[in-house]
Wavefront OBJ file of the C-alpha trace (Angstrom):
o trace
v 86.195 121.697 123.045
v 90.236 122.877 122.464
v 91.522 125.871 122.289
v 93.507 126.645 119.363
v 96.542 126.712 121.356
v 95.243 123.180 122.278
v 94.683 121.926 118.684
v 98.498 122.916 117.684
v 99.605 120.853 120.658
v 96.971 117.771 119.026
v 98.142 118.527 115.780
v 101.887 118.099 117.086
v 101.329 115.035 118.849
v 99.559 113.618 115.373
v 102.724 114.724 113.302
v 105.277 112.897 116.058
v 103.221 109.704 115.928
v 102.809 109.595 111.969
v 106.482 109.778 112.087
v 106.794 106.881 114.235
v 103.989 104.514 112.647
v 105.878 103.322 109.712
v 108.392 99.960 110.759
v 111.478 101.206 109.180
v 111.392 104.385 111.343
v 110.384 102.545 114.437
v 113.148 100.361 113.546
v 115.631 103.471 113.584
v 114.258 104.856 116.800
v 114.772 102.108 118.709
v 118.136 101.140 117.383
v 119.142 104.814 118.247
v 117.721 104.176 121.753
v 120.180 101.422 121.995
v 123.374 102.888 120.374
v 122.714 106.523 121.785
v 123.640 107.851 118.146
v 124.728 106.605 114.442
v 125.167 107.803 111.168
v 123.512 106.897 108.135
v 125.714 104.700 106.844
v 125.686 102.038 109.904
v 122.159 102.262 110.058
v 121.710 101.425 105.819
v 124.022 98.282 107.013
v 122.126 97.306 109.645
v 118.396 97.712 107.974
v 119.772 96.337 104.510
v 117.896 99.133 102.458
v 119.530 101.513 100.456
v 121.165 104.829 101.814
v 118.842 107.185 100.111
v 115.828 105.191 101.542
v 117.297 105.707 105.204
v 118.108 109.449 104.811
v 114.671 109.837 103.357
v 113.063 108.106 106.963
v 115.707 109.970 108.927
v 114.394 113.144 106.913
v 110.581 112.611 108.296
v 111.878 111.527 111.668
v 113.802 115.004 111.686
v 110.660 117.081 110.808
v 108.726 115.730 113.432
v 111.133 116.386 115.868
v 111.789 112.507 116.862
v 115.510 113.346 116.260
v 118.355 115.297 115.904
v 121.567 115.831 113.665
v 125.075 116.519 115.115
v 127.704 117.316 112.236
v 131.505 115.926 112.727
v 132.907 116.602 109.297
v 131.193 115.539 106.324
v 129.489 112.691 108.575
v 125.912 113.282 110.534
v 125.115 111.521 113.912
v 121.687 111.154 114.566
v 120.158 110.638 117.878
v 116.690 110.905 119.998
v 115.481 114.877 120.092
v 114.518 114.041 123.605
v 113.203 111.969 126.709
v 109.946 112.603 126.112
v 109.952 110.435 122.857
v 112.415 107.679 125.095
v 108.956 107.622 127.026
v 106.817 106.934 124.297
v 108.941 104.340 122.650
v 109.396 102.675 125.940
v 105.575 102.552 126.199
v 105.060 100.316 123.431
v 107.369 97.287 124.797
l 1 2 3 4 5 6 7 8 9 10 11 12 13 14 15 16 17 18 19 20 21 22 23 24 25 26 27 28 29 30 31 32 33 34 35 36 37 38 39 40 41 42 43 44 45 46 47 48 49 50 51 52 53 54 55 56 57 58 59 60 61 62 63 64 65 66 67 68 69 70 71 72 73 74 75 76 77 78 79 80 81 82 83 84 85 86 87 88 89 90 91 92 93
């Protein structure tokens, strides 16, 4: 059995990998693995959807905790929250 401390961890890990299952947000995270950051305008060019579509992934990748948000101006650069989820991605491959 888990402790409840133990089930918040479970329930963390369940959140983080929801995030990840759907393509379009795999897609992101491993393009920001290669570029080391991007806005949301490169990556709508790149996955040929439209920009309210990406900020909407980027949004769910955010809650989770998959990324992170650095503001220059009225532009956002998005990049990986941290090496743990570098780990996991690299897993997959």
């Amino acid at each position: 059995m888990v402790n409840s401390s133990q089930y918040k961890e479970l329930v963390r890990q369940a959140e983080l990998l929801k995030a990840l299952a759907h393509p379009i947000r795999l897609c992101i995270v491993k393009n920001l693995i290669r570029l080391g950051s991007c806005n949301v305008s490169t990556m709508q060019g790149g996955l040929a959807i439209p920009q309210s579509t990406v900020s909407q992934h980027l949004s769910k990748l955010k809650a989770a905790g998959v990324i992170e948000g650095e503001r220059h101006g009225v532009e956002v650069n998005y990049k990986i929250a941290s090496d743990s989820i570098l780990n996991l991605i690299e897993s997959l491959e």
